[in-house]
N, C-alpha and C positions, 0 to 999 in steps of 0.2 A: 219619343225623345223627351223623357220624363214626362213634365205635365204638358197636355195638351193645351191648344190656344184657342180658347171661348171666344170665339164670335157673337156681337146680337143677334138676336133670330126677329127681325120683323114683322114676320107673321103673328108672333106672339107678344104683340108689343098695344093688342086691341087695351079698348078701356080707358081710354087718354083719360077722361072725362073724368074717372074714378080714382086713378092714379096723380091727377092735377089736385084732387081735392086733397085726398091723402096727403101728399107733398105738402101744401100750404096747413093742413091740422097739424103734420108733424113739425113742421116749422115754427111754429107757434107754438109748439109745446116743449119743445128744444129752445125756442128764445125767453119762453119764462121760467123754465128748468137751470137755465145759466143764469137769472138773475138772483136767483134764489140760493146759487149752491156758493158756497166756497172758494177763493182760486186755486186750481189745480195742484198738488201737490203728488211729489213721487214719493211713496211707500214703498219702507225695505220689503225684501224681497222675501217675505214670510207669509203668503197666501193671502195677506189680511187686503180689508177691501175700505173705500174704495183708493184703485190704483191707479196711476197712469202709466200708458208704456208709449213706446216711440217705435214705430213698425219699419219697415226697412227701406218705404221712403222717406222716412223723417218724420211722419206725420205723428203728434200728440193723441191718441186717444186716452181718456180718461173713462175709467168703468166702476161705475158706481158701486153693485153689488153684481157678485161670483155670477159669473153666466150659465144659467141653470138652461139655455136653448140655444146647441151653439150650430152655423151654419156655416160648412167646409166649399168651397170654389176651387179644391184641389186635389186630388189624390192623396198627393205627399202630406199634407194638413188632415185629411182623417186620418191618415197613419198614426201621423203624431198623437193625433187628440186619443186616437186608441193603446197607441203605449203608455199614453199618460194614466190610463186606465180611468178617463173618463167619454168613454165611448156614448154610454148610457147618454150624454148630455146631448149628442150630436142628432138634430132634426131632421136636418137636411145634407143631401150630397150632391157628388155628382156622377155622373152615367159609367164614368173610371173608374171608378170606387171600387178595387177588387180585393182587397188584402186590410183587415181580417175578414174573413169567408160573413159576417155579419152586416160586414160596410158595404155590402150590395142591395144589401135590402133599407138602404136610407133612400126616401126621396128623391129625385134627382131634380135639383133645383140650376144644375148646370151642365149642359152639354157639349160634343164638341159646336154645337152651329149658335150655342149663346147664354147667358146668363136668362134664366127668367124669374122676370121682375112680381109677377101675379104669385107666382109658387110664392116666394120672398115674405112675402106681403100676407099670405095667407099664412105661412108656418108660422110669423110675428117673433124669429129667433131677437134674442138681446146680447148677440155676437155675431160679428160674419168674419171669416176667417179667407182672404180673395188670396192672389196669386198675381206676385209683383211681374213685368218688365217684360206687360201688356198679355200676361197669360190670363190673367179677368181683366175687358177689355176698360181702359180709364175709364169712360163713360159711364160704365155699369159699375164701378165704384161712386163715381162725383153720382149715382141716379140714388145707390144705396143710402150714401150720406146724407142726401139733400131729401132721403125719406126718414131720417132720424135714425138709422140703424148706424152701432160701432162698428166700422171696418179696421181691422188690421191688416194688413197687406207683408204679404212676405217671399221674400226670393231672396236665395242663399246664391251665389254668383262663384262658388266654390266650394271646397268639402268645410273648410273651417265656418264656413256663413252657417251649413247645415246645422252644428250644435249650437251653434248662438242663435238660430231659428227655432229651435227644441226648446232654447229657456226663454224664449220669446212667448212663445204660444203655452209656456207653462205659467209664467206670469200674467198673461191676460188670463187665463179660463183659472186660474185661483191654484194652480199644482206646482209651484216651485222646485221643489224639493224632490218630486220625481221626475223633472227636466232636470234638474242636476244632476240628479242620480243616471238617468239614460246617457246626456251629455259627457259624462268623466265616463263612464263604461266604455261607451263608443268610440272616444277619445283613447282611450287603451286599447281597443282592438284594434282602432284605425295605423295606430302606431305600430303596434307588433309586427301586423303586415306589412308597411311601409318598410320597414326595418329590415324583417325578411326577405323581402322583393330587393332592396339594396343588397344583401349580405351575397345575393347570387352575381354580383361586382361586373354582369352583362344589363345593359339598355338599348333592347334591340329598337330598333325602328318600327313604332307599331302603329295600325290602319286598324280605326274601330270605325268600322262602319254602321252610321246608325239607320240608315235605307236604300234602298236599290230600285227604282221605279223608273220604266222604261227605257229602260239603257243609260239610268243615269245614276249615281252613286253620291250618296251623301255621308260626311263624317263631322268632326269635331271643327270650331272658328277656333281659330288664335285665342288664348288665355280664357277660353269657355270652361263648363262644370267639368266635362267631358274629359278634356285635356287634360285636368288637372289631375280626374283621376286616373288616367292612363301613367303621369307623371309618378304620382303615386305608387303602383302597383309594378313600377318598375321596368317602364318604357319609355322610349324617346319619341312621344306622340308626333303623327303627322298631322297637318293640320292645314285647314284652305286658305286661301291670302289673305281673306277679308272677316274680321268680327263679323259683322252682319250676314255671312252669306256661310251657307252648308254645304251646297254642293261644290261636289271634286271634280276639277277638273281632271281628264282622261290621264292629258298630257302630263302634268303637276303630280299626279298620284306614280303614273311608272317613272317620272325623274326622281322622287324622294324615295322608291323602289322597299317598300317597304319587306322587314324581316320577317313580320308577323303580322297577320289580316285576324281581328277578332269581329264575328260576325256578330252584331248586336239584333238583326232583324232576322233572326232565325225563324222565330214566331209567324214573320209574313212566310215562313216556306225557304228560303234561302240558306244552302248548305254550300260547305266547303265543294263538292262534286261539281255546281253550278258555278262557283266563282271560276275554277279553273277553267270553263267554257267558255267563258266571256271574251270576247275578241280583244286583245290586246293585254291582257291579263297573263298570258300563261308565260311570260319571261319575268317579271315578279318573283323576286330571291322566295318570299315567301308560298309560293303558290309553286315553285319548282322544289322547295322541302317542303312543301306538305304541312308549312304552321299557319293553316288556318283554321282558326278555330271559333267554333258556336259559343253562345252566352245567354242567360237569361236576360236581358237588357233591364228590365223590370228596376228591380235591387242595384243597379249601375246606375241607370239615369234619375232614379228618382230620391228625391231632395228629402230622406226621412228615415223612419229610427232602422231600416237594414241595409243602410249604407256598409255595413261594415262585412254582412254578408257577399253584398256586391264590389269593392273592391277582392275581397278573395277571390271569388270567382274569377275576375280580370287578372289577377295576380296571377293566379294557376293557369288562364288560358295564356300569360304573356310567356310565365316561365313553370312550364309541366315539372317540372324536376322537384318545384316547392312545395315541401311537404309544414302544412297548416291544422296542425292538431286541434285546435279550437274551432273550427269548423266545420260542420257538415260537408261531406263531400258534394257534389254539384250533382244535379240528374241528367239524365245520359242524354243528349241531343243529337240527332243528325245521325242516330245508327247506322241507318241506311246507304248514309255518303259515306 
């Protein structure tokens, strides 16, 4: 479901002793570091240094000189730093890290059971790049800052946050101009399809399921990423009562009796042949026509530069008929079913 949610791993939280000192040198070199500099000013947006930016809690970082060691707390954020085609910069990752086939072999400085703080400390990056709205957990941000490291924090909360997050992170790490350049491309693709997905003047009722675990089904909250791209691509997303809650109710899912079932957890093993098994499932308009259909989820849920891939793909699985020349066709899932 896009990025994972980094818990602390307390086992790996030894060293107090070390990490106390740390903490109090780097405070002290950060409180005489501000009496010495400047007050903060924002510089236009031409790579030049030093910058402030404002990350998408609000929060002022100011970065002295271009981050030559930068350290990613997210999938969707190596993505980025990799389209921005400064990969080479990125020290650390995390255990997600699948795309480009490179960003697997970074460090893994975050897992799903937690940030750790020792790697952190040892790489000495002079960027951290975390994951807003508790995907790197607060703590382990206020532990990062309170060791002198920049954090920017970022969480797109929609498809439009996602390019303003691209020019985000291309003006912290010093690459404006090919955050812009990604941003308006992706902006053009995202539109075409949009466009197309409308021109088919059908919005079926559509169920993307982003899990299935023990008899139980999870999909998109009210005005989530999710949602929006379903909206997007040319459906009329279903969705659970509650912002904060994923799973689907049994009853709620066959009353909104959805037209089109997009399997997002295909990867966990789950095909169209299995949904229709499900007890209570198989009077579902969609599951009695046969549109239920697999997806990469990858490229759909995650917050970065192939969003635009992944909206196609949901587009083609909402409505088969859309034929999407600028696209790669999709790879074949679920033959078997």
């Amino acid at each position: 479901m896009g990025t994972p949610d980094f818990q602390a791993a307390p086992d790996r939280r030894s060293g107090r002793g070390l990490l106390a000192t740390l903490v109090l040198a780097s405070l002290l070199t950060v409180a005489l570091a501000l009496l010495l500099l400047p007050s903060p000013t924002v510089r236009a947006a031409d790579g030049a240094f030093p910058v402030t930016v404002v990350d998408d809690e609000g929060t002022q970082i100011r970065l002295e000189v271009q981050p030559a060691r930068i350290i990613s707390l997210s999938p969707a954020n190596t993505e980025i730093v990799f389209a921005l085609g400064k990969g080479d910069r990125l020290v650390g990752g995390t255990d997600f890290d699948d795309h480009p086939a490179e960003a697997a072999a970074l460090t893994d400085v975050a897992t799903f059971s937690g940030v750790i703080l020792e790697q952190v400390v040892e790489l000495d990056p002079d960027l951290v790049l975390a994951a807003g709205n508790s995907f790197t957990p607060p703590d382990d941000i206020e532990r990062l800052r309170e060791l002198g490291y920049p954090v920017v924090v970022v969480y797109a909360p929609d498809v439009d946050g996602v390019l303003a997050d691209i020019e985000l992170i291309g003006a912290a790490i010093g690459a404006p101009d090919e955050a812009t350049a990604i941003s308006d491309a992706m902006s053009q693709q995202l539109d075409a399809i949009a466009t197309a997905a409308a021109a088919t003047s059908t919005t079926p009722r559509t169920y993307y399921e982003l899990d299935w675990f023990e008899g139980a089904t999870y999909g998109p909250a009210p005005d989530s990423f999710v949602a929006d791209m379903v909206e997007l691509a040319g459906g009329e997303p279903i969705t659970t009562a509650d912002p904060a809650v994923f799973q689907m109710p049994l009853e709620l899912l066959i009353e909104a009796d959805p037209e089109v079932i997009v399997l997002g957890d295909v990867k966990s093993g789950v095909c169209p042949a299995d949904v229709a098994a499900r007890p209570g499932w198989g009077e579902m308009t969609a599951v009695v026509n046969g549109d239920v259909r697999p997806v990469d989820d990858v490229p759909v849920t995650r917050p970065g530069p192939r969003l635009a891939q992944g909206l196609g793909s949901l587009a083609r699985a909402i409505h088969p008929e859309l034929d999407l020349p600028g696209l790669p066709p999709d790879p074949p899932l679920c033959e078997a079913g």
